[in-house]
Backbone bond lengths (Angstrom), bond angles and torsions (degrees), N, CA, C in turn:
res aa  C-N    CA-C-N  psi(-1)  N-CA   C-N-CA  omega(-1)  CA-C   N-CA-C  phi
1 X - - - 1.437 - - 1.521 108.91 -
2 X 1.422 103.94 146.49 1.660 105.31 176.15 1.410 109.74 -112.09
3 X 1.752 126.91 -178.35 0.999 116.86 175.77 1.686 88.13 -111.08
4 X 1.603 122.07 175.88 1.237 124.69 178.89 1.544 104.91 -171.47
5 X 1.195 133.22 164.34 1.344 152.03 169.52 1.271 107.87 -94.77
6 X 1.127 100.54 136.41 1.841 84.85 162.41 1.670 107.48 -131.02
7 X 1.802 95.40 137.04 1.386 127.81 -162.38 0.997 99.62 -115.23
8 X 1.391 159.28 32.81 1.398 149.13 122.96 1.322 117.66 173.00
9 X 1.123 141.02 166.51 1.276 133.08 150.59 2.228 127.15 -100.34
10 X 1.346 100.47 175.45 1.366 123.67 -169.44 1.446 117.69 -112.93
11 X 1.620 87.60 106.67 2.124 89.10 -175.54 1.714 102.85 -87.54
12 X 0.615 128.92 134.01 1.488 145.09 161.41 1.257 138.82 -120.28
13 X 1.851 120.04 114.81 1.182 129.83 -155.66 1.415 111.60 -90.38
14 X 1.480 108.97 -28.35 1.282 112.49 174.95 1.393 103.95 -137.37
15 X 1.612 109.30 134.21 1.763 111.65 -173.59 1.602 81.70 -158.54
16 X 1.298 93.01 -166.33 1.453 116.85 -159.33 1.783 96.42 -89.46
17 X 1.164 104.88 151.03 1.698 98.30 -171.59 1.580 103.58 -93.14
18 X 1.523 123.65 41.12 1.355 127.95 -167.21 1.804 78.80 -129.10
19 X 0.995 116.47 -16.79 1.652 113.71 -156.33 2.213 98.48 -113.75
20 X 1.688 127.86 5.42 0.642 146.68 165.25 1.568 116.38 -36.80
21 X 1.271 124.77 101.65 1.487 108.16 -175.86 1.557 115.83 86.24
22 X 1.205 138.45 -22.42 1.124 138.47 148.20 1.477 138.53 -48.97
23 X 1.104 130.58 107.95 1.734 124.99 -163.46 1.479 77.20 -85.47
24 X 1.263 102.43 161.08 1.380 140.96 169.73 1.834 115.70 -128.73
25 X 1.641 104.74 132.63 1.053 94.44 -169.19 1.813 94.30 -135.57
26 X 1.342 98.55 156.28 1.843 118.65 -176.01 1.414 79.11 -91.71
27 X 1.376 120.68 126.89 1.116 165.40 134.60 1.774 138.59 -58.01
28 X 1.722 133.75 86.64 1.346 87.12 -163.92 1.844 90.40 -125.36
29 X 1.147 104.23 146.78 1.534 107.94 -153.24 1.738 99.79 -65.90
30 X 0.839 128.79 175.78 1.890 159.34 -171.19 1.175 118.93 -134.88
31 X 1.335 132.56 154.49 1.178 148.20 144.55 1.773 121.67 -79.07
32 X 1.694 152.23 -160.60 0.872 86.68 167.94 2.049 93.69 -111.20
33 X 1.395 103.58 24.01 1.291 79.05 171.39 1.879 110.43 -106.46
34 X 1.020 109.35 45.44 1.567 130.92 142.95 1.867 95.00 96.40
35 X 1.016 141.99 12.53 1.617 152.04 149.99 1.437 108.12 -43.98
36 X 1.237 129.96 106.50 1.209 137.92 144.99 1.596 112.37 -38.82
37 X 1.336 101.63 128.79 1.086 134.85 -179.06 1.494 139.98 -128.36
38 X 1.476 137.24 113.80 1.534 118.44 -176.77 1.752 115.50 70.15
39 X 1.225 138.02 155.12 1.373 164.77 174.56 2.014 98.16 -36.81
40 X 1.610 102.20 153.75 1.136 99.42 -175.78 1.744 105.74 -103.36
41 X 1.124 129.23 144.62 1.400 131.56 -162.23 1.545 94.75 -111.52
42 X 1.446 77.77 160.72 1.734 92.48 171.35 1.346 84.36 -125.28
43 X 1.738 94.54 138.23 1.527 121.61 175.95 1.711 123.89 -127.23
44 X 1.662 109.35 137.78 1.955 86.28 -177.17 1.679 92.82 -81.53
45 X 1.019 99.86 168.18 1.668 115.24 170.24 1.506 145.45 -92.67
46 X 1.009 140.08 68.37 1.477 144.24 -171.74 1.261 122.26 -49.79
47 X 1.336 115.22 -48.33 1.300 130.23 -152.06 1.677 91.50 -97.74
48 X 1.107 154.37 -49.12 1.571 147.20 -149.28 1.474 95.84 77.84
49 X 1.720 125.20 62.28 1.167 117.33 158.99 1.745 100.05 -77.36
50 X 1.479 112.70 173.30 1.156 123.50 153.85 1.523 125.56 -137.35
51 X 1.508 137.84 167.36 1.488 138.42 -173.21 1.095 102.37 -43.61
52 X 1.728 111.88 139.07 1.099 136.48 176.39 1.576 128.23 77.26
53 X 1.244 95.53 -11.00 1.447 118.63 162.17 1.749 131.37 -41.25
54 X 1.086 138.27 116.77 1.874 130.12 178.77 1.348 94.02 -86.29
55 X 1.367 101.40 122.91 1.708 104.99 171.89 1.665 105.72 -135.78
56 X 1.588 116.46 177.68 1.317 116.98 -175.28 1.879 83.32 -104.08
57 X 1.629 104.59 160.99 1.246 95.83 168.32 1.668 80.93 -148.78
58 X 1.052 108.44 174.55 1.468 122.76 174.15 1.740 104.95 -130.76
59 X 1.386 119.01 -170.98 1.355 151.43 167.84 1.564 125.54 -167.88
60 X 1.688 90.39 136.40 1.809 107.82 162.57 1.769 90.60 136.89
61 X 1.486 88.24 -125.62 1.421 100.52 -163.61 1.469 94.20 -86.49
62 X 1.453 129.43 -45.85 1.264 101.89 -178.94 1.150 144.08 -96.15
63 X 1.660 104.09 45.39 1.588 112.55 -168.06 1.529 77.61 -82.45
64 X 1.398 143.81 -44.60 1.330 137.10 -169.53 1.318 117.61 -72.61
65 X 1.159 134.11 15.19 1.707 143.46 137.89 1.038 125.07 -27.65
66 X 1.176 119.11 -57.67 1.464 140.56 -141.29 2.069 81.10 -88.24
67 X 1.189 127.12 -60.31 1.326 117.93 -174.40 1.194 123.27 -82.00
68 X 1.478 129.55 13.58 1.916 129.61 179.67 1.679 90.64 -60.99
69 X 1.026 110.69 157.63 1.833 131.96 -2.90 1.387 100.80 -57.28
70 X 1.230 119.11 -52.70 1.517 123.77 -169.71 1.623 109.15 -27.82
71 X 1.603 124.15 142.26 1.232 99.23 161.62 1.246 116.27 -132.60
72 X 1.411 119.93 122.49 1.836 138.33 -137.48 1.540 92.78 -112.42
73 X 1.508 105.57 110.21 1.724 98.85 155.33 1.175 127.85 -71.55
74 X 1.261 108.99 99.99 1.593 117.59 175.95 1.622 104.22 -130.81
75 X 1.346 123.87 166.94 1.300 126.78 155.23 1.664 111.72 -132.94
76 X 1.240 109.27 32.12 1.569 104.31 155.47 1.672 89.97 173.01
77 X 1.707 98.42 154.43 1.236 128.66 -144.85 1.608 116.12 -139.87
78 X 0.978 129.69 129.27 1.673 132.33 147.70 1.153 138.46 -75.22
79 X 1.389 104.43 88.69 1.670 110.28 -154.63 1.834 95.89 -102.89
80 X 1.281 158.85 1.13 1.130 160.05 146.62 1.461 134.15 -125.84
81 X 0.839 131.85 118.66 1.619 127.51 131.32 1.071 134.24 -42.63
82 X 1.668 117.09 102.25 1.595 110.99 -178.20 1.062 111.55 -99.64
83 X 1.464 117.98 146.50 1.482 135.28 -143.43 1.631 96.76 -117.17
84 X 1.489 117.80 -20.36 1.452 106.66 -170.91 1.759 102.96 -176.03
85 X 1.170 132.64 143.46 1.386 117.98 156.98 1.753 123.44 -127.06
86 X 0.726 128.79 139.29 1.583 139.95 -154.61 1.816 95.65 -101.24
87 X 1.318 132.42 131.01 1.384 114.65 165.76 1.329 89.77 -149.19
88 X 1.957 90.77 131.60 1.758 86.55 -177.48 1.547 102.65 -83.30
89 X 1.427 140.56 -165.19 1.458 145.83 -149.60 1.609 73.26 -99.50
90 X 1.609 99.96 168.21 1.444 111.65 174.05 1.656 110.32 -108.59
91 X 1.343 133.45 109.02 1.619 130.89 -161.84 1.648 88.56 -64.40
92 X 1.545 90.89 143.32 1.713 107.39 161.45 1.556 127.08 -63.29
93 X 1.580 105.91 135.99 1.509 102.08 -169.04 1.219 135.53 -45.83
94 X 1.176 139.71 94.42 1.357 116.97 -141.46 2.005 115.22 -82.78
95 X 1.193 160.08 145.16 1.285 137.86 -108.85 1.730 77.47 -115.43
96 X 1.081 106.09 156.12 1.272 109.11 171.90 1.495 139.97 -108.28
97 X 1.642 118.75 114.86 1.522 85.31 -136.73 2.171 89.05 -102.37
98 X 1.626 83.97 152.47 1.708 85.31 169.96 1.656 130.38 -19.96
99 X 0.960 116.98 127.25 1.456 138.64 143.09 1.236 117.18 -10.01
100 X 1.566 148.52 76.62 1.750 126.67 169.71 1.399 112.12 -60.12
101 X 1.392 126.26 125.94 1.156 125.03 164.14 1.543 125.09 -44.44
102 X 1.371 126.50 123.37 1.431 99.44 177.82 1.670 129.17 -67.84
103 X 1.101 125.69 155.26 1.437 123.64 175.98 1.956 106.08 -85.65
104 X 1.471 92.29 144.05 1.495 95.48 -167.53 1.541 93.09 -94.11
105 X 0.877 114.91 149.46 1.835 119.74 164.57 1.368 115.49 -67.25
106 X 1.173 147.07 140.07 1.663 134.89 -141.98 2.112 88.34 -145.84
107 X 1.219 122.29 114.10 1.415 106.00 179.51 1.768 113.72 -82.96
108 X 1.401 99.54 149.90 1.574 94.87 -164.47 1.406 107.79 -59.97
109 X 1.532 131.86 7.24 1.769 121.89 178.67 1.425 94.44 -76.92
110 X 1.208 127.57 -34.33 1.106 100.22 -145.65 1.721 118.04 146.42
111 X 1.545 91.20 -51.73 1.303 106.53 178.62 1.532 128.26 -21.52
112 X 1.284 140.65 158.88 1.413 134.29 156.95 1.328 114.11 -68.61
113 X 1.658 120.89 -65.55 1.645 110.73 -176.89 1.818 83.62 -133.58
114 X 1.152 92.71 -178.11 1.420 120.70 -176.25 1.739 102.08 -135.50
115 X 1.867 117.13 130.33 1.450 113.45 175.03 1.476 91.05 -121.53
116 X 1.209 82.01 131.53 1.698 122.58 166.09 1.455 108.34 -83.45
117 X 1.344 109.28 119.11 1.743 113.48 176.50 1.271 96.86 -98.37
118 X 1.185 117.54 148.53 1.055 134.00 168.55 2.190 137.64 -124.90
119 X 1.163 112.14 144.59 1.043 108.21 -158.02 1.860 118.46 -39.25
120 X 1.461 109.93 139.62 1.920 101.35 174.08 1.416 102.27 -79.14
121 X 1.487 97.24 157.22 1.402 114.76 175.95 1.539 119.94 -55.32
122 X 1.519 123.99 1.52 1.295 140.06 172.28 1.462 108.01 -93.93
123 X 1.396 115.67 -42.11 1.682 108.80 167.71 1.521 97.84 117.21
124 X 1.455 112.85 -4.40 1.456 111.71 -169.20 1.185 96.40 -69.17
125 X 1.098 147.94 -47.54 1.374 138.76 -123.99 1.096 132.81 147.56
126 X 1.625 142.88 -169.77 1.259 131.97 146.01 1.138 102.86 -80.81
127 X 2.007 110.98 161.74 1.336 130.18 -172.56 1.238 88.61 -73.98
128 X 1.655 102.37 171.28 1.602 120.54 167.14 0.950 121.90 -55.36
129 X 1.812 119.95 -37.19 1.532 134.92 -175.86 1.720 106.61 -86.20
130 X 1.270 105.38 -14.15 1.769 108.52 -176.90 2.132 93.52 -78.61
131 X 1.750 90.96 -30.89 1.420 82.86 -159.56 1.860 105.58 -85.77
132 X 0.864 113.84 -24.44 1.180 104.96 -168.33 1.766 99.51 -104.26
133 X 0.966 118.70 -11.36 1.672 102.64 159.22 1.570 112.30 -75.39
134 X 1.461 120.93 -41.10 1.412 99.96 169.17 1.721 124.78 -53.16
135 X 1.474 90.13 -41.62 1.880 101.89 176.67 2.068 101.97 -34.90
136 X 0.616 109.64 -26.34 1.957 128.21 -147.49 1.562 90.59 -93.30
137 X 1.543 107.33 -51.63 1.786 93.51 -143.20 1.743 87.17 -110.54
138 X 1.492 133.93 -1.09 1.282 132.65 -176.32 1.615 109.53 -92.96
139 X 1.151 107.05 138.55 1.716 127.65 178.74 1.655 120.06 -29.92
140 X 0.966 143.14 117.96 1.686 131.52 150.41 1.039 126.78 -52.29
């Protein structure tokens, strides 16, 4: 669902006889702290919004929800009247500071790394391959 204003409506003399009785309304989309945004839509109407109004509208297949049984060719819809919107403050970006590399554990032979097997999701143990690659890369 989007938020939108609505900036006028659309009389129509000839339409589809699925669209009979339906107001249609110019639509022009929002952000939600009330900034116009993007192209103005034409929308059918559910709710009895009127100009100047904040409403939710949707698009696609289920802008035609709102009217079953009937089934209304439309691809976008006025499915609310919004009554109010709440926006808490937006916190400042906070700076982001570098990455510490992690430190590898170094075994006192000498070695390059050391692998730690760790328990299987069964609880038995380490795997065969946990066990015998450590066998491989651990000190004499």
């Amino acid at each position: 669902m989007y938020l939108g204003r609505v900036t006028g409506c659309v009389w129509a003399t000839a339409k589809d006889p699925g669209l009979n009785g339906r107001k249609l309304l110019i639509v022009q989309p929002v952000t939600p702290d009330l900034r116009d945004t993007g192209q103005r839509v034409v929308c059918a109407d559910c709710t009895g919004a009127g100009a100047g109004e904040i409403v939710y509208w949707l698009r696609g297949k289920e802008a035609s929800f709102p009217f079953l049984p009937t089934e209304v060719p439309v691809d976008a819809a006025v499915v609310g009247i919004v009554d109010s919107i709440h926006l808490q403050p937006a916190e400042p970006a906070k700076s982001a500071e570098p990455a510490k590399p992690l430190e590898q554990a170094k075994p006192s032979c000498g070695a390059s790394s050391i692998f730690v097997g760790r328990r299987s999701s069964r609880g038995k143990g380490d795997s065969r391959f946990a066990r015998q690659h450590r066998r491989r890369r651990t000190c004499a």
